[in-house]
N, C-alpha and C positions, 0 to 999 in steps of 0.2 A: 479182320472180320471176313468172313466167308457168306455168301447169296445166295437163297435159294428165290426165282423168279418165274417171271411167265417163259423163261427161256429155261427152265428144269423142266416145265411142266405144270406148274401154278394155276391154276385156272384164273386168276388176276393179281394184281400186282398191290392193290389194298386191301392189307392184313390187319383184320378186327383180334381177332383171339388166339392163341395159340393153348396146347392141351396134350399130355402126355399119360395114356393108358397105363395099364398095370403090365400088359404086353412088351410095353416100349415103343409104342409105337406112336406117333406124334403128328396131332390131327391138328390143319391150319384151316383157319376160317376168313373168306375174307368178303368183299363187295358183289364178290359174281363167283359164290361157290365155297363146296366144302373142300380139302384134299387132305391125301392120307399119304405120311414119308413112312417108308421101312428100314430106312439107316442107308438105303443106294439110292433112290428117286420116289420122286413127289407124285401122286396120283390120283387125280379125281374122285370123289366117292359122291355116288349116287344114290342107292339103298334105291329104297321101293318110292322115293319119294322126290326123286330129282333134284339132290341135295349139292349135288354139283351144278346144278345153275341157279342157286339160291342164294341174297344176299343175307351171310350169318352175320346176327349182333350178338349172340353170347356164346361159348364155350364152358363145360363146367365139368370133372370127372367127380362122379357121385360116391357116398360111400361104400354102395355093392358096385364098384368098378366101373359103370356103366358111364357113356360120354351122352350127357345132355348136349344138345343143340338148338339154339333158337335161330327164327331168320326171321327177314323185315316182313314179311308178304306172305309167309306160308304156316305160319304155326311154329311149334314145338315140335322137339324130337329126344327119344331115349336111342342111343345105337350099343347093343351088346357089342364090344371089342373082340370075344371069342366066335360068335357068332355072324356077327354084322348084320344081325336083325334088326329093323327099324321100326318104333312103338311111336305112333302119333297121339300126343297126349293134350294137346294145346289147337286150336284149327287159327288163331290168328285174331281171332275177336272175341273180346267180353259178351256181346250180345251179336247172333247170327244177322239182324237188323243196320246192326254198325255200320256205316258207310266205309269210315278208315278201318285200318289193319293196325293192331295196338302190339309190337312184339312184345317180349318177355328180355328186359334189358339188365337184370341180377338175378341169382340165385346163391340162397343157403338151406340148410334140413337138420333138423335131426332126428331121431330115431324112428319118427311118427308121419312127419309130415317136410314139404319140401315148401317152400318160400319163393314166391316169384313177384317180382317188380315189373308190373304191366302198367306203361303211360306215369299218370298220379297215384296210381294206387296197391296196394300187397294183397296178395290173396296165398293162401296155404290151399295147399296140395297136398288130401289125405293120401298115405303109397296105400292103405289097402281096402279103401273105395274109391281109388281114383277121383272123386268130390272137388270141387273149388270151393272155398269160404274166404268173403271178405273179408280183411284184419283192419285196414288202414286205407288214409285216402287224405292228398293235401286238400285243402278248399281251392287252389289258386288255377286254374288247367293248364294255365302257361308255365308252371312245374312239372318237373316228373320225378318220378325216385328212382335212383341211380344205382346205387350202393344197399347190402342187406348182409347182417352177419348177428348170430345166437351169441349168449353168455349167461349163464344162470338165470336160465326161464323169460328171460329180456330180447327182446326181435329190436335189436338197434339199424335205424331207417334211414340211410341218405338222401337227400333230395337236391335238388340244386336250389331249393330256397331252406335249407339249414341242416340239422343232425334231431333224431326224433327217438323216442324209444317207445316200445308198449310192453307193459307188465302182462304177460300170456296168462296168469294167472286171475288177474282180475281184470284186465281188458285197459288198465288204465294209461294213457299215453301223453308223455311231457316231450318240451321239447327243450332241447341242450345246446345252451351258448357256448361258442367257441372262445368267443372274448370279447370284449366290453363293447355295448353299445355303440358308444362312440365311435369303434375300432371296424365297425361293421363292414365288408363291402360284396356287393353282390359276386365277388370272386371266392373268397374266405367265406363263405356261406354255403359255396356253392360246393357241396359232400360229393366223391366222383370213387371214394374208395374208404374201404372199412377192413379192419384184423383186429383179432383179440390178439395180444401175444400176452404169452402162459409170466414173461417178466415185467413187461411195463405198462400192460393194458390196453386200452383201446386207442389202435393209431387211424387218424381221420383224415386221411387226406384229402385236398381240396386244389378249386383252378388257382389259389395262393397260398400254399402251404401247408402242411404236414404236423397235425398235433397228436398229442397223449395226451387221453386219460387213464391217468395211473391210478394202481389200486393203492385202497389203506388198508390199517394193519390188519382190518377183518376180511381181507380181499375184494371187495367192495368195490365199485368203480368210485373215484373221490372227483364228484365235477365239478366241484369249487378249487378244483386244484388244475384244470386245464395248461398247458405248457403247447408253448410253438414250437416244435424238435426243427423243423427243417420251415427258415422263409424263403417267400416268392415264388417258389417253383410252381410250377404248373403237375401235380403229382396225377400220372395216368395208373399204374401199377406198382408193387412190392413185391417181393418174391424173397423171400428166408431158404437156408437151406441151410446141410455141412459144408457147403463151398462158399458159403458169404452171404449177405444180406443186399440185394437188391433195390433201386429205386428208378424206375424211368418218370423220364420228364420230358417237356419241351424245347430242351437244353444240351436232349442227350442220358446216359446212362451214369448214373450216382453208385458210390457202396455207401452202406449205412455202416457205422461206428457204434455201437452199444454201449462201450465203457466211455467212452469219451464224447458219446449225443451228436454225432458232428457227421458229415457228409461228406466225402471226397468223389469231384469227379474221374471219371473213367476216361470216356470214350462217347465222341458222337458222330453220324453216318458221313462228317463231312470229313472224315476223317480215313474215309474208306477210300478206296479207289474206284470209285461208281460214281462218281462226280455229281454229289448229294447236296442240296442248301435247305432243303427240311430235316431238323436233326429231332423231330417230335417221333418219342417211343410211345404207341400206343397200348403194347403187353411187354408182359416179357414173363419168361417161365426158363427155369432150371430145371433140364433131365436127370437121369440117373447118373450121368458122367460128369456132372457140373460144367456142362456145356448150357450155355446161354440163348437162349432165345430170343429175337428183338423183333416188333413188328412195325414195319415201316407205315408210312399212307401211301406209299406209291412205286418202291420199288422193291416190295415182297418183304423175307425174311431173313433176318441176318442173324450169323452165328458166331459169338466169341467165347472161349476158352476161356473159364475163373482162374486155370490152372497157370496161365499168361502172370499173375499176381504174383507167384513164386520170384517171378526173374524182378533185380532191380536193375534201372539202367545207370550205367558208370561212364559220364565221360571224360576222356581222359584231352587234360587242357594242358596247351602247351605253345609258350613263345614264339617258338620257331614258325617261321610259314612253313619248312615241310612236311610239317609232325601231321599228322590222322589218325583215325579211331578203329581201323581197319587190325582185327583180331586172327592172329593166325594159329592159336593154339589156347588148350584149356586144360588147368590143374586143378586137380584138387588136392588142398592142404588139410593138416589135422593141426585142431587148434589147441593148445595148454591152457590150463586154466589154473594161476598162482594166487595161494595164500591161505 
């Protein structure tokens, strides 16, 4: 693993989001500021709006390319990546009255309208009146909604007291058990991440565990069919790509298995040479080069190679106390294939 820290140039060393433009250009979010890497070093970014000393909670790149931004204290933000023009869309409170500052802690959109997760409640964001409208809202205030992602006209709703969906068509809004009553526990309730995926449906992860709702044969989410893919984890982020399928946790950095449902660990910071005992991955995001992303709490971001997965390790075991592992040369063979 390799570091990017407050000794690059980081403006702090607690990394909320990480985020990669259509540029390539790869914008870190963390507790005290926004920064911008060019592929040599790390650089503050300010915009019109003093976003380099702002604590960001979300990162999101939008469908017209643009990097949404939110932050705890100041609002909303749209930053054009060709331009680096910055669009204040959000000022930081539901009502100008408000005492507290309510960020903007999910975002999803589609063609019409964007979806933001403020405190308890969802509100859509027309793109072409710029408008807020309520959708959603828990009763509980000590909840908030966490997680937000579309699938056939359905706004499925995370919160940390369960998984929720509303029919956008008729407004109407159920809430969806993960698994039995009895099984309940305010950790497996508690929804921290949402993906449709195009083969197995709806993955929900939570602060205990990792399920699918998979579709039936009319494509359909089937949620009497509910399944645990991945227990206990503490599930902070996913990330799919051509280079592997991704999971960070509490634990460290997971791959997911698709054909075989199962998880294998990777890698976690204590493993690094930065003499690390918090192994919690709070993001994580794969570039164009299947280089990895990992965001620490406290000593910035870290980068590992998918392309690391090619090599297996061989060691080579032997009786004798003078025998060692130490390799001084490398062949390649052509293999036969009989019958």
């Amino acid at each position: 693993m390799q570091r990017i820290s407050t000794d690059e140039g980081l403006t702090q060393g607690s990394v909320t989001k990480i985020e990669q433009d259509d540029l390539g250009f790869i914008w870190i979010g963390t507790y005290q500021g926004l920064n911008r890497y060019d592929g040599y070093q790390v650089a503050p970014f300010a915009g019109e709006y003093i976003l380099d000393q702002r604590q960001i909670t979300a990162l999101h790149k939008t469908e017209d390319g643009n990097i949404f931004v939110s932050t705890e204290y100041s609002g909303a933000f749209f930053i054009d990546p060709k331009t680096l023009k910055v669009e204040k869309i959000y000022s930081g409170k539901l009502d100008p009255e408000d005492v507290f500052f309510s960020p903007i802690l999910a975002i999803t959109e589609d063609d019409h309208f964007f979806y933001f997760a403020i405190a308890q409640h969802v509100y859509s964001y027309n793109k072409q009146s710029k408008k807020f409208l309520h959708e959603f809202s828990i009763n509980k205030e000590e909840h908030i909604v966490r997680a937000l992602t579309l699938h056939d006209n359905f706004l499925y709703i995370g919160t940390s007291n369960g998984l929720f969906s509303k029919n956008l068509a008729d407004d109407h809004i159920s809430h969806i058990p993960l698994t039995d009553k009895a099984q309940v526990t305010e950790d497996n309730k508690n929804v921290k991440f949402l993906r449709i995926d195009a083969q197995l449906g709806l993955f929900v992860g939570t602060v205990e565990g990792m399920f699918d709702i998979p579709f039936n044969a009319n494509r359909l989410l089937a949620f009497d069919k509910v399944r645990l893919l991945i227990p206990n984890l503490n599930i902070w982020d996913y990330s799919v790509s051509s280079f592997g399928e991704y999971i960070v946790t509490e634990k460290g950095l997971y791959e997911f298995n698709r054909q075989t449902m199962s998880v294998e660990f990777i890698l976690n910071f204590e493993q690094s040479k930065f003499l690390m005992t918090d192994n919690s991955i709070q993001d994580v995001m794969i570039d164009k080069t299947g280089l990895l992303w990992l965001a620490s709490r406290s000593q910035g971001v870290f980068t590992w190679s998918t392309l690391a997965r090619r090599f297996k390790h061989i060691e080579l075991k032997n009786n004798q106390a003078h025998f060692n592992n130490n390799v001084w040369t490398v062949l390649q063979i052509k293999t036969t294939r009989f019958g």
